[in-house]
C-alpha positions in Angstrom: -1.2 20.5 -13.1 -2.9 17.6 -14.6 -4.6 15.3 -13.1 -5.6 11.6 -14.6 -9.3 10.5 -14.3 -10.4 8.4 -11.7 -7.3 9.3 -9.6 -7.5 10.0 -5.9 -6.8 13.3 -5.6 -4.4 12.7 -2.3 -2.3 10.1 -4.0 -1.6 12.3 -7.0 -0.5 15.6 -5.4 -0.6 15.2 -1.6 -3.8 17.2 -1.6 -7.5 16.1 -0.4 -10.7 17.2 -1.7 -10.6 20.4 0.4 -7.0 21.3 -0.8 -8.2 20.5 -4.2 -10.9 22.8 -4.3 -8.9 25.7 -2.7 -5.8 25.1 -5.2 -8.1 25.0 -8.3 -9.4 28.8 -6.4 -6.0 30.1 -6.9 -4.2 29.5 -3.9 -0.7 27.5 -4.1 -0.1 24.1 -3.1 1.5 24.7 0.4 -1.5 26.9 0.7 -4.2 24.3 -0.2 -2.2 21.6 2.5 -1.9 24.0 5.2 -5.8 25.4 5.2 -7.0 22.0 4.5 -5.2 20.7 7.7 -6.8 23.2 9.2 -10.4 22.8 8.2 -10.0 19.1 8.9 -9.1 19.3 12.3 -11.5 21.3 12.9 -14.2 19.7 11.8 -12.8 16.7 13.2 -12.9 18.8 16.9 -16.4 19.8 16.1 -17.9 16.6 15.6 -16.4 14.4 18.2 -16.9 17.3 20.9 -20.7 17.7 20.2 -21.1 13.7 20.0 -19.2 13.6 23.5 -21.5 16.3 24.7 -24.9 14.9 23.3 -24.5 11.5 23.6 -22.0 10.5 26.3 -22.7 13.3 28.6 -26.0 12.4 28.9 -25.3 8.3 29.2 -23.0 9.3 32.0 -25.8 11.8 34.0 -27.9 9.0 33.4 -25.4 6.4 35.1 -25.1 8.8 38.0 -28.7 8.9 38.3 -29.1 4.8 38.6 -26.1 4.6 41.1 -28.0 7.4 43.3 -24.5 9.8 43.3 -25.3 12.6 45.2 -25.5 16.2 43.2 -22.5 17.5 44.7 -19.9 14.7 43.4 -21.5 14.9 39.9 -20.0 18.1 39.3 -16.3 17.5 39.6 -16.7 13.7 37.8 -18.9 15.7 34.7 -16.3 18.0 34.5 -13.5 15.3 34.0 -15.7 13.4 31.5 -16.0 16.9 30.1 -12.0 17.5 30.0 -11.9 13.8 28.6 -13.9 14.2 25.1 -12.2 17.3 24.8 -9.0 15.5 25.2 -9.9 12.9 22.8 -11.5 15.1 20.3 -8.2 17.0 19.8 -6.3 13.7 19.3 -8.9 12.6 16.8 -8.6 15.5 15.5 -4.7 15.7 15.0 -5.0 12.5 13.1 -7.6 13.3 11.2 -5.8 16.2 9.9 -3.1 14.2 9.2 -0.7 16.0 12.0 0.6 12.9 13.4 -0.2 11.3 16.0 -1.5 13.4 19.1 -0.3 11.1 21.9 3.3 10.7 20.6 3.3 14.3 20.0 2.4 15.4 23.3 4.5 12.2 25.1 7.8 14.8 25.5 5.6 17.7 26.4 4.0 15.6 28.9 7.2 13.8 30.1 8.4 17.0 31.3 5.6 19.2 32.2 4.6 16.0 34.8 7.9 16.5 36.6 7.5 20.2 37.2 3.6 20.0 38.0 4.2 17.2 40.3 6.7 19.1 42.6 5.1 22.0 42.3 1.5 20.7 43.0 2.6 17.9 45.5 -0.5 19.2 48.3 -3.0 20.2 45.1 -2.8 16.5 43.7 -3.0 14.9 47.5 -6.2 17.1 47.9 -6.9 16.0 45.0 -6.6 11.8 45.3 -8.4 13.0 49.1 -11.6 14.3 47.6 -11.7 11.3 45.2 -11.8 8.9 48.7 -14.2 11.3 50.2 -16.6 10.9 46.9 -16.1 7.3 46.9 -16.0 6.0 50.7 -19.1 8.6 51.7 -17.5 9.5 55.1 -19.7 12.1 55.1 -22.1 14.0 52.9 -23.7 17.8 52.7 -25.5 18.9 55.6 -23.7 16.4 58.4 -22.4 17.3 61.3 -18.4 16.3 61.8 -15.8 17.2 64.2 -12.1 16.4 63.3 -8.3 16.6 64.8 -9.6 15.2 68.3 -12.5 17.3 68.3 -10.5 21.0 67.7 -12.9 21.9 64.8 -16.4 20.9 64.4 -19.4 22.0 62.3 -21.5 20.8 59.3 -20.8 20.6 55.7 -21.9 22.9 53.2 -19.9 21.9 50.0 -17.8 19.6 49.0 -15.2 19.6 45.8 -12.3 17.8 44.6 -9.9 19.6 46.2 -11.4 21.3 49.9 -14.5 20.7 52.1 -15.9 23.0 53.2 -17.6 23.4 57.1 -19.6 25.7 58.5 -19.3 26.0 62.3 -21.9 26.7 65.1 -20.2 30.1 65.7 -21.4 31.0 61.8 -17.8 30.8 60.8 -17.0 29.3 57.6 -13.7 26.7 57.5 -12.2 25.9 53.8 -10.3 22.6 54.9 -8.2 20.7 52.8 -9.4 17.2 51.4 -6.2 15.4 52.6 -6.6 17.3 57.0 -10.3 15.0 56.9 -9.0 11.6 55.3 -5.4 11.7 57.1 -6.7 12.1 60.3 -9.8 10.2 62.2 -13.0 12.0 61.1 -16.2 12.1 63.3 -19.4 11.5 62.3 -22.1 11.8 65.2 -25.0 11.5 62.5 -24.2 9.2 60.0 -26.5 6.3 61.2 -29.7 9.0 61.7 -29.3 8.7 65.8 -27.6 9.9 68.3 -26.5 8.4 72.1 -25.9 11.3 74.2 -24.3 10.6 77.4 -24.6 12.7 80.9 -23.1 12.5 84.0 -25.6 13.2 87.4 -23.7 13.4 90.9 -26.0 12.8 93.7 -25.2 12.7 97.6 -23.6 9.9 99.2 -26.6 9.7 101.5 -29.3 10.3 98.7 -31.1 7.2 97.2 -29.6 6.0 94.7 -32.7 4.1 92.9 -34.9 6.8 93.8 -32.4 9.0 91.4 -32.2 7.0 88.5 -36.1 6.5 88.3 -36.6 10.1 87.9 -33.7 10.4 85.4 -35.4 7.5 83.5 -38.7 9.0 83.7 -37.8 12.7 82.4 -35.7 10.8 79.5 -39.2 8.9 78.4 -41.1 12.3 79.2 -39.2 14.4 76.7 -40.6 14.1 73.2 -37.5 14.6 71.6 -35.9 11.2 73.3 -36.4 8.1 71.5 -37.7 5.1 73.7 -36.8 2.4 71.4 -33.4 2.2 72.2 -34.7 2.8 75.6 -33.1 5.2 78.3 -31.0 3.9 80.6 -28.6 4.2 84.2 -25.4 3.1 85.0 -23.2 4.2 88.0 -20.1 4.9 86.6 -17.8 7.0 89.3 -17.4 7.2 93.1 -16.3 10.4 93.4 -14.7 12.2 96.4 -18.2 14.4 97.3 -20.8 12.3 95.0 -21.9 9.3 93.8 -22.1 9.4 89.6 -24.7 8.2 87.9 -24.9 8.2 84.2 -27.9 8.8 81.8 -27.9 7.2 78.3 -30.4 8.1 75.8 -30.7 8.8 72.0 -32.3 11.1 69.7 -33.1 10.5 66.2 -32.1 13.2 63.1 -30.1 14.8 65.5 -28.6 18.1 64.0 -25.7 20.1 66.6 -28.4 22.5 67.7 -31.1 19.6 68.4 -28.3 17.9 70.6 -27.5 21.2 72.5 -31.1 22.3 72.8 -32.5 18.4 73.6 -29.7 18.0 76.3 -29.8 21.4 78.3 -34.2 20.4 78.9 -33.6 17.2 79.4 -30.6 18.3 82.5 -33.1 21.0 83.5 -35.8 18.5 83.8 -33.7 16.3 85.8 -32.4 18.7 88.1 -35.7 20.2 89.2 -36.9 16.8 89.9 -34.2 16.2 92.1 -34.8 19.8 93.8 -38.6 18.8 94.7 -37.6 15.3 95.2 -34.8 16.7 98.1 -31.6 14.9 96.2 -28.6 16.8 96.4 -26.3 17.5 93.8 -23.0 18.3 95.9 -20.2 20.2 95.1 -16.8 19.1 95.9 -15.9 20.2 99.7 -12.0 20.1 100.6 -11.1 19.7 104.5 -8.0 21.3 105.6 -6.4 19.8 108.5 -3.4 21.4 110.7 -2.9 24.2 113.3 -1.2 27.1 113.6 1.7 27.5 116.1 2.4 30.5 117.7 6.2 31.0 119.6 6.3 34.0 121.4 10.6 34.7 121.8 11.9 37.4 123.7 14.7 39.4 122.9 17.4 40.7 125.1 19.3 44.2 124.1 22.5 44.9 125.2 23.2 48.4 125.8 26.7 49.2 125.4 28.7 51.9 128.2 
């Protein structure tokens, strides 16, 4: 085959530089088209994927760094950049290889497959959209302590992905919970301001003193080291109960982590309670009165003896 100088090579026989080369090695034209394509798009692939991965991998770290986004939810989102300049590689590459166009090619493929995913995968993708709110609204982060479905589970959170959370509880058990049972639901978050108010209820006598007892719950609050004192401890009676008089203690503690709370609580109650023992207040239990008599009738009966 002849070809005229100064002609482009693809206009005269359909065949670039590549397929030129490999038709004047011996192979035949359908040959020369068909491993061109192929070295085309893959060179094409090759390029754009190591540009994506050198240069906008690293722009996008760099953009997580400034927006101070926590290690955990850099995985999932570098992994979907990742997914994306592959993605767009492959449809540069199609083009480039002059197999059409990617995105009309895969339009049918794609029309049909997202039926069939979508009913199949209806709790996957709700996860899904669930661990994209979690990433974005910070409810709560690695290492919190959260309680959820009215306080029936409870623990703190050792990882977090894009489709469960997962929550370690204080009996060492490990919970894999879907994204969508923590943003459905109302989620609590005890430590997400960095204090905690705990609350406790002390029932002293009727006939003990009642400002006697809340100085000397006051004063073990500010004598514990693990109490803040700014915002201070304080009283309120709260409940007239049928054998006591209810008085409760509000005080806070800062960091607070499940097994500070626990451990902070049960001294500070102890504390309290042995005050009240060498200070004489009573801490009644309930007492019931039952009311009534017994009635005794003492009935005779009469036998007839038959003849």
């Amino acid at each position: 085959m002849s070809r005229g100088v100064g002609t482009f090579p693809l206009q005269a026989d359909g065949l670039g530089p590549i397929g030129n080369l490999l038709d004047d090695a011996g192979l035949t034209a359908a040959q020369a088209a068909s491993a061109e394509g192929f070295i085309r798009f893959v060179l094409a692939l090759v390029v754009v994927w190591l540009v994506g991965r050198l240069v906008v991998i690293p722009l996008v770290k760099r953009a997580f760094d400034r927006r101070e986004l926590d290690k955990h939810a850099q995985n999932p989102l570098l992994m979907l950049t990742k997914f994306g300049i592959l993605f767009f590689a492959v449809a540069i590459a199609f083009g480039f290889a002059n197999y059409g166009n990617f995105l009309v090619s895969m339009a049918g493929i794609a029309a049909a497959g997202a039926l069939a995913i979508g009913l199949a995968m209806q709790n996957v993708i709700a996860n899904f959209v669930a661990g994209v709110f979690i990433y974005t609204d910070k409810p709560f982060r690695i290492g919190d302590w959260i309680e959820w479905d009215d306080g029936t589970y409870s623990g703190t959170v050792e990882d977090i992905s894009l489709r469960v959370t997962r929550v370690r509880t204080f009996d060492n058990e490990l919970l894999t919970v879907p994204n969508s049972n923590l943003t459905d639901s109302v989620l609590k978050n005890p430590v997400d301001s960095g204090k905690l108010r705990l609350k406790f209820v002390f029932g002293i006598g009727y006939d003990d003193d009642i400002e006697e007892a809340t100085e000397i719950i006051v004063d073990e609050a500010e004598r514990h080291p693990d109490i803040m004192n700014d915002p201070a401890p304080s009283v309120r009676l709260t409940e007239l109960g049928d054998s006591d008089v209810g008085l409760q203690s509000r005080f806070w503690i800062e960091d607070p982590s499940r097994a500070d709370f626990v451990r902070t609580r049960g001294e500070y109650v102890t504390a309290v309670k042995e005050r009240f023992d060498e200070e004489g207040i009573d801490i009644p239990y309930p007492v019931r009165t039952l009311e009534g008599g017994l009635q005794l009738e003492d009935r005779q009966y009469v036998g007839q003896t038959a003849e």
